[in-house]
C-alpha positions, 0 to 999 in steps of 0.5 A: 872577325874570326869567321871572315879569317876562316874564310882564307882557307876556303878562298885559296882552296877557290883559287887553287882548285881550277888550276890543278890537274888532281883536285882530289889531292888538294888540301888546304890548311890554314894555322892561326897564330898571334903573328898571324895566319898561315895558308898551307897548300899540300898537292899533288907533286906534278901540280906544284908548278902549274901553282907556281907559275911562270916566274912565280906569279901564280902564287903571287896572286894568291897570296896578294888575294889572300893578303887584301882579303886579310885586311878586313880582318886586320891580320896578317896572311902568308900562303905557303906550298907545303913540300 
C-alpha cells in the first residue's frame, strides 16, 4: 500500500506540471503521517494563480483526483500550495 501513496506526489506533480508557466520551479513534496498525507505544491509565485483557478476550481480538481486516487490506499489526502 505504500507504493501507491508514493504515487500522490507523482500524480500532483502530473497534474500540475502542464498548467505552469516555470516547470523548472515546481516542487512536490508529500508528508506522511497517522492523520494522513499531506501534498505541498512550492512554485513559482506568477504561477500560483493559474493553480488555483478560476474560483478555485483548479486546485479543486487536484485535490478531488488526489483524494479518489487516496481511497485505494484507504488514507486520507490533503493537497496544499506552500506559500
Amino acid at each position: 500500500m505504500s507504493d501507491q501513496t508514493m504515487d500522490l506526489a507523482g500524480l500532483v506533480r502530473t497534474l500540475v506540471e502542464p498548467i505552469v508557466e516555470y516547470p523548472g520551479d515546481l516542487q512536490v513534496s508529500q508528508t506522511e503521517s497517522d492523520a494522513g498525507i499531506l501534498v505541498e505544491i512550492a512554485l513559482n509565485e506568477e504561477d500560483t494563480g493559474k493553480v488555483i483557478g478560476r474560483q478555485g476550481r483548479v486546485i479543486k480538481a487536484i485535490r478531488t483526483l488526489a483524494r479518489a486516487a487516496a481511497v485505494r490506499a484507504d488514507r486520507h489526502v490533503d493537497v496544499e500550495i506552500a506559500e
